[in-house]
N, C-alpha and C positions, 0 to 999 in steps of 0.2 A: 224545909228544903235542905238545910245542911243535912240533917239525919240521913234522907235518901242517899246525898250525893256521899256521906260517907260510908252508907251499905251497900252501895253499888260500886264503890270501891273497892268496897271489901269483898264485895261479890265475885268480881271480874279478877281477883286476885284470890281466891276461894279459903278465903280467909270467913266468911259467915257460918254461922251457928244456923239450926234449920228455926230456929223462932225468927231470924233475921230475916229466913227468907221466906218466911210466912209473912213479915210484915212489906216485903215486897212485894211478893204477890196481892195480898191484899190492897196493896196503893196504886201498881198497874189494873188492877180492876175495880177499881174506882172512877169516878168519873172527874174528880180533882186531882187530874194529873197538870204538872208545871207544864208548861211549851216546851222547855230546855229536857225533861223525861221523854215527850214523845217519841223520841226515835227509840226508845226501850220496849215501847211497850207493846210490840209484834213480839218480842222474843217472850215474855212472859203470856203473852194470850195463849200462844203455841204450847207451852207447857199443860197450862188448863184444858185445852184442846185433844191431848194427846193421852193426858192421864183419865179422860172420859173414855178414849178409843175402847172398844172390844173386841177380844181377839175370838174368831170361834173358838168352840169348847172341843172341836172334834180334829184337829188339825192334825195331817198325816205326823205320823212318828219314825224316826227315821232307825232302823233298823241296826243291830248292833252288828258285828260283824263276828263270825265263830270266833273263838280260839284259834281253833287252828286254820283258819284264813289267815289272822293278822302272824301265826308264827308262819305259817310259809312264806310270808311276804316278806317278812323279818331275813328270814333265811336266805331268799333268793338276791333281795338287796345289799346282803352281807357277803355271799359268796361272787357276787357280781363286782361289789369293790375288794374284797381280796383277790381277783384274778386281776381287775385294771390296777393295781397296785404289784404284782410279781409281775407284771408284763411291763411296765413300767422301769421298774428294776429293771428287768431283763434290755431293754433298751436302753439304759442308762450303762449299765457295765459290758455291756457284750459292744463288740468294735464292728461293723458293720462295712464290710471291705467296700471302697466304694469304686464305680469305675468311669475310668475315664473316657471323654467322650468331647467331641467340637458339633457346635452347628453352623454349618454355612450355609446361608440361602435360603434357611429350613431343612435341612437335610440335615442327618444326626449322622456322623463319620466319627467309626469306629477305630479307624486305622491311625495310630500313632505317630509314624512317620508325617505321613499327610498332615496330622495335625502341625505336627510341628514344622514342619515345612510352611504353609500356610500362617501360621503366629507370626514366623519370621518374616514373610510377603509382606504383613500386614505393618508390624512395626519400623520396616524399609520406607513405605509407604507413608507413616504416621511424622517419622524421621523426616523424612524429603519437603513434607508438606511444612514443617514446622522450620525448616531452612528456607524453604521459598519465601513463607509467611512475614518473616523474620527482617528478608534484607531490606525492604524499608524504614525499618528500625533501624538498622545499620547504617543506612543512607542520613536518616537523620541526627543517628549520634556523631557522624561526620563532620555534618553543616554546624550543628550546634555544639558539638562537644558535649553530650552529654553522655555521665559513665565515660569518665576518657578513658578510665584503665579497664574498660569491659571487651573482651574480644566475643562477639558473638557467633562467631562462628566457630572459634575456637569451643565455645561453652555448647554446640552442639552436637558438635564431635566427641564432646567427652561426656555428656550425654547419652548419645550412640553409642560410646562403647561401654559404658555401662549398664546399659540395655542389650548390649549384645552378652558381656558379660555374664549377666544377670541372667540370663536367658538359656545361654549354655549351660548355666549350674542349678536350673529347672529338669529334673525329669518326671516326665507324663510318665505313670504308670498303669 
C-alpha cells in the first residue's frame, strides 16, 4: 500500500516513469484494490476505455487554405492595422477645434452671450440658495458659539466673488 500511495504521489505530481504507471494501471484493474484507492480508480478505468476508443478511418480532412488566400489575408489585416494606427496618430497630433455650446431644458444653444448670461443666473441662484441654507448654521453658531471667529456670511460673499471673479476671466469660445 505504501508503494501505491507513493506512485500516486508521484503521479499527481508527474513525477512517474511510464513502468510506474503501468504498474498503476495494472493495480486500478485489479480487483485488489484498498478502500482508501477507490476513489482513483474511475480515473484509470477511463484511460483503458479511451485507449480502446476507434476513431473512423475516413474522417473529413480539413482543407488547406491556398497560398495566396492566407497572403491576402495577411495583407488586408496588415494594411487595416497600419491605417488604424496613421489615424490614430492623426487624432493624437492634429487639435481638433472644438465648439462651444449649453443645454438647457434639452435644448442645445448655440449663442454665447445666452450662454453666458444663463451660467451667471444660475450661479446667483446656486449663491442665494447656499446663504439661505446656511443661516441656521449661523443661528446655531450664535446660541452655541461655535467657530466664534467664523463669519458666514462674510465667507459667502467672498465666495461670490470669487465666483463672479472666476467667471469673468472664463471665456466661452
Amino acid at each position: 500500500m505504501k508503494t501505491i500511495n507513493e506512485l500516486l504521489d508521484l503521479y499527481f505530481t508527474g513525477e512517474t516513469t511510464i513502468a510506474q504507471e503501468q504498474e498503476l494501471k495494472q493495480y486500478f484493474s485489479s480487483d485488489n484494490i484498498a478502500d482508501e484507492h477507490k476513489i482513483y480508480q474511475p480515473l484509470f478505468e477511463s484511460f483503458v476505455s479511451e485507449k480502446q476508443e476507434k476513431y473512423p478511418e475516413n474522417l473529413p480532412k480539413m482543407k488547406k487554405q491556398p497560398y495566396y488566400t492566407q497572403r491576402f489575408f495577411v495583407s488586408i489585416v496588415s494594411a487595416v492595422a497600419v491605417a488604424a494606427s496613421v489615424l490614430m496618430l492623426f487624432g493624437i497630433f492634429s487639435e481638433i477645434p472644438s465648439e462651444d455650446f449649453i443645454v438647457i431644458n434639452g435644448k442645445r444653444i448655440d449663442d454665447k452671450e445666452l450662454a453666458m448670461q444663463t451660467a451667471k443666473e444660475k450661479l446667483i441662484q446656486i449663491s442665494e440658495k447656499l446663504e439661505t441654507g446656511l443661516k441656521p448654521v449661523e443661528h446655531v453658531n450664535k446660541i452655541y458659539k461655535i467657530n466664534e471667529g467664523l463669519n458666514t456670511l462674510q465667507t459667502i460673499q467672498t465666495i461670490q466673488a470669487n465666483m463672479q471673479n472666476t467667471f469673468e476671466k472664463i471665456k466661452i469660445k
